[in-house]
C-alpha positions, 0 to 999 in steps of 0.5 A: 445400716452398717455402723462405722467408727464415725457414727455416734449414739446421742443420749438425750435427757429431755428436762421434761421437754422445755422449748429452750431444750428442743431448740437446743437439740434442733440447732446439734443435730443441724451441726451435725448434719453440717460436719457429715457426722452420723448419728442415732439418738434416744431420748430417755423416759424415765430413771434408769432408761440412760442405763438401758440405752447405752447399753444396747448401744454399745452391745450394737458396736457404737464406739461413741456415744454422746450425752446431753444431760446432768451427771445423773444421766452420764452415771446411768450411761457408764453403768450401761456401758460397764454393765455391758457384754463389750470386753474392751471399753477403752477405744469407746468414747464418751462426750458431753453436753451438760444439761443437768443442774449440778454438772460437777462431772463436767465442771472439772472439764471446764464444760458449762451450760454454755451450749455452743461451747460445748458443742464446739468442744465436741467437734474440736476437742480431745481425747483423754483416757479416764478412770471409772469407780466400781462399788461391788456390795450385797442386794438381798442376799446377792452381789451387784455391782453399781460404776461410778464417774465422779464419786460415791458418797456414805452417812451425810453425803447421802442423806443430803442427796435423798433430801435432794431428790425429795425437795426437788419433787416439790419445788423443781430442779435448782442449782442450790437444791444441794446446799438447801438440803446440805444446810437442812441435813447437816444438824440432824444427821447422826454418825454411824460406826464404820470399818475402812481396811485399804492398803492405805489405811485402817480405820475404825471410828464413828463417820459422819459423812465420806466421799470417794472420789474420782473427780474432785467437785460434788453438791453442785460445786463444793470441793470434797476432794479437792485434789482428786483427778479422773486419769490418775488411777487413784480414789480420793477419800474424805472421812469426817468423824462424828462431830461437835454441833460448833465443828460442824459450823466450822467444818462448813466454813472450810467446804465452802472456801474449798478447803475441807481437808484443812480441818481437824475432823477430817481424815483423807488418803488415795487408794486404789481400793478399800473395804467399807464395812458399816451399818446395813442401814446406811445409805450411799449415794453414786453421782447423785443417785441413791444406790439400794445396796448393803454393807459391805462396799468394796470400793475399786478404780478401773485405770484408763477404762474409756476415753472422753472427749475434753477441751 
């Protein structure tokens, strides 16, 4: 079969097969039928499948790929696509269909578990160019390289997301999953020392928590970097400095109301690119996945790199 243009790659992540899922993935395909649109589709079957996946899609000269997923799922497909031998990635298009419990990536677009908005925003929607985040950093000696939709996260961004995923093994994916895990972490978690060098700023301090970031919501909601925009070409980044147990109650206060940047520990700037060096043992979190890597973290912004379907 030859693929055209018009034809699009379905990535599907199932949410272990739930009937209102199956039914759901009936009534789009259905729609799809309807408006004469080829289609092929996958369904993934375990962490890092999404990966595989899109990768083989694109390399099969798909120029569209759909997700029905969480921002896991869309991670997975990016680092497909990026990770990739296509050269040119800026005439692919990306389109979503959230299914996942945090959906901080599609809740910039204003896309919700509303399942026939989204699927209406699919078939009417525009195109919009986007930006994507690459971090290059050490695995055992070697240099990989892990993309990014929305944001990275080091110190307690990160534990709180491991904790994440450990809570949900044992009581199921809810949407306040991350504020049970933030509200868990937040007291024990202890600062490490970091470098930052950017053309921007250089820092050397004790960093309780940071976040890099190309959208602007994290955690299911909370607004880390409330002025981050995906096509402005520029990284957002929030540092806190190690804090006093009573800053860490007030600096909860202002995540909650969206207004962390107000605070006194915080440090924020854009950039383009910046160097993080820090403890080997730290861990970093990208889109909500735990990213096995080392120190250093060379941190970049790829302007324009593909386009995505928005309301």
């Amino acid at each position: 079969m030859e693929i055209t243009t018009k034809h699009w790659a379905i990535i599907i992540n199932p949410k272990s097969g739930k009937k209102k899922f199956r039914l759901q993935r009936k009534e789009l395909f259905l729609v799809l039928k309807h408006h004469d649109i080829p289609f092929d589709y996958r369904v993934t079957r375990f962490a890092g499948h999404a990966t595989k996946i899109a990768r083989y899609f694109v390399e099969k000269k798909y120029k569209n790929i759909l997700v029905l997923g969480g921002d896991g799922t869309m991670s997975e497909v990016i680092n497909g696509i990026f990770s990739s031998k296509v050269e040119q990635t800026n005439d692919l298009k990306i389109a979503l269909i959230p299914r996942g419990t945090g959906n901080d990536w599609g809740r910039f677009w204003g896309l919700t578990s509303d399942y026939k908005k989204s699927i209406e925003v699919f078939l009417k929607g525009k195109l919009q160019m986007i930006d994507i985040g690459r971090v290059d950093y050490d695995m055992e000696g070697e240099k990989e390289s892990h993309f990014f939709i929305n944001s990275i996260g080091l110190g307690l961004d990160a534990a709180v997301v491991n904790l994440t995923h450990r809570l949900k093994e044992i009581f199921g994916s809810h949407s306040f999953m991350y504020t049970v895990s933030l509200l868990l972490a937040v007291f024990s978690h202890k600062a490490n020392q970091i470098k930052i060098h950017s053309d921007e700023k250089n820092i050397t301090d004790k960093m309780f928590t940071m976040n890099i970031a190309n959208g602007c919501y994290s955690g299911g909601g909370l607004k880390q970097t409330p002025n981050a925009l995906p096509y402005d070409g520029l990284l957002d980044v929030m540092m806190a400095r190690n804090p006093t147990f009573f800053k860490i109650i007030g600096a909860l206060g202002f995540l909650f109301r969206g207004k962390l940047l107000e605070h006194s520990l915080i440090v924020s700037f854009q950039t383009k690119e910046l160097l993080i060096q820090c403890d080997k043992a730290a861990l970093m979190e990208a889109d909500g996945i735990i990213v096995n890597g080392s120190s250093p973290f060379k941190v970049g912004i790829i302007p324009g790199a593909i386009q995505m379907i928005v309301p």
